[in-house]
C-alpha positions in Angstrom: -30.8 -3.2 43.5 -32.9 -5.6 41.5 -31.3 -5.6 37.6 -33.9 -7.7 35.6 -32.9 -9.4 32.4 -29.3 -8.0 32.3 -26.2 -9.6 32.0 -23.1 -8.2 33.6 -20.8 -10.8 31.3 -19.3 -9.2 28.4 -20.7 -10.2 25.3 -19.0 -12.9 23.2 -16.5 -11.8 20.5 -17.7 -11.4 16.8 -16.7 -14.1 14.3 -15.6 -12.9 10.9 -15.7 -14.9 7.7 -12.6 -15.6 6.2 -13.1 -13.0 3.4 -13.7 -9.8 5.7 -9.9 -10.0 7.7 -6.9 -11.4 5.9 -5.4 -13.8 8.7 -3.5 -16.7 8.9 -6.5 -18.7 10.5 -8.4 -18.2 7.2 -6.8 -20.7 5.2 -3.4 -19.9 3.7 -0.5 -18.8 6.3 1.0 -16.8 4.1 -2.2 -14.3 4.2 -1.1 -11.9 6.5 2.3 -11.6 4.6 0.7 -10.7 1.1 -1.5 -8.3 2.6 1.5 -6.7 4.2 3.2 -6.7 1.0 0.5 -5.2 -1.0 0.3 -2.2 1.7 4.0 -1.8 1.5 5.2 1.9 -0.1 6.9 0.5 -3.3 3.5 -1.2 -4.5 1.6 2.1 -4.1 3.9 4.0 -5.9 4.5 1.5 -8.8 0.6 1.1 -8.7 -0.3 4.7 -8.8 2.3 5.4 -11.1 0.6 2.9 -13.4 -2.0 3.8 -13.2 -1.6 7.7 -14.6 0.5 6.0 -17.4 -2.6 4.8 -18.2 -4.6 7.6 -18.0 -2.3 9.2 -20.0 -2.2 6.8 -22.9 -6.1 6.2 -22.8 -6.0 9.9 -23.5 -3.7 10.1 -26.1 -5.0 6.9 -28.0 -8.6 8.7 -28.1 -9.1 10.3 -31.3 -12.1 12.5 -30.2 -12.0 13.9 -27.0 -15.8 14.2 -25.3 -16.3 16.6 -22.8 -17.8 13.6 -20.5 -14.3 12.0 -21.5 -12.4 15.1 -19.7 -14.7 15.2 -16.5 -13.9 11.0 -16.2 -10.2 12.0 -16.6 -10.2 14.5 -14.1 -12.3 12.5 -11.4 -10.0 9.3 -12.8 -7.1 11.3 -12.2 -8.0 11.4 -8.0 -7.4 8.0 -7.0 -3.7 7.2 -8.1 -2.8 10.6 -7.1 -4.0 9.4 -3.5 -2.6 6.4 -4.0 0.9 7.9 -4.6 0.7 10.0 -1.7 -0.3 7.6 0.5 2.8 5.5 -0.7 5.1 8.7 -0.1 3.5 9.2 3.6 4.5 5.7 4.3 8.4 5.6 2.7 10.4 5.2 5.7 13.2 7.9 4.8 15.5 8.7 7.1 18.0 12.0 6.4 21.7 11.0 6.6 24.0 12.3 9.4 25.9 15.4 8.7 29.8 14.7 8.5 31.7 17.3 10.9 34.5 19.6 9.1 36.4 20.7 10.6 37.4 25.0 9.3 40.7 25.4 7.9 43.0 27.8 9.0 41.5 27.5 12.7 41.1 31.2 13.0 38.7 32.3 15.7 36.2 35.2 14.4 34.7 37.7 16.9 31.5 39.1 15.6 31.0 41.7 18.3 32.2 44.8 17.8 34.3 45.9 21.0 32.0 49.4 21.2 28.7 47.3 21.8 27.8 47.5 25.5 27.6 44.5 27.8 24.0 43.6 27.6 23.7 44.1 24.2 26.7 42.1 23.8 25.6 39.3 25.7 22.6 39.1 23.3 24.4 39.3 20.4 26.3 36.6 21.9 23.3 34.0 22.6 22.3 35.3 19.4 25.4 33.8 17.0 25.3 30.8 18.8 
């Protein structure tokens, strides 16, 4: 098989400009750690959270409310909502352990009824436990 004007090399990798990736090769080492920090939860949250403060006041300061005003609001409005949720999606939370207690008194409860038959009493069994 003849393969004309082909070549089976991959091809070479792109280069990006400094401004398109945030790494430490662009300039400042301390790139990648900023970038990490701004896509941490706590800055979303405080950011979003800001952000519908303002909303809020911008709407409250406004003497005459436009209809146009409203629509901006609403569509406004989208963004740090997202932006809050994406911080809450990303908070780490982890539920803590349950302790053990222990029951006082130490008495041992049956739940079956001694007239239930054996199958049904097995069942109810698996079932309580």
């Amino acid at each position: 098989p003849m393969l004309v004007g082909f070549a089976l090399t991959p091809p070479p990798p792109i280069a990006r400009p400094c401004g398109v990736a945030l790494t430490p090769r662009c300039g400042s080492p301390h790139a990648s750690g900023l970038l990490r920090r701004l896509r941490s939860p706590e800055v979303s949250l405080v950011a979003g959270g800001s952000l519908l403060l303002a909303l809020v006041v911008n709407r409250l300061a406004t003497e005459e409310l436009l209809n146009s005003q409203s629509r901006a609001d609403l569509i406004a409005t989208v963004g740090p909502v997202l932006l809050m949720l994406d911080g809450l999606s990303n908070l780490a939370i982890t539920p803590a352990e349950p302790e053990p207690v222990s029951l006082a008194g130490g008495v041992a409860v049956d739940w079956l009824d001694p007239v239930v038959s054996g199958d049904a009493s097995r069942e109810l069994a698996w079932a309580t436990d």
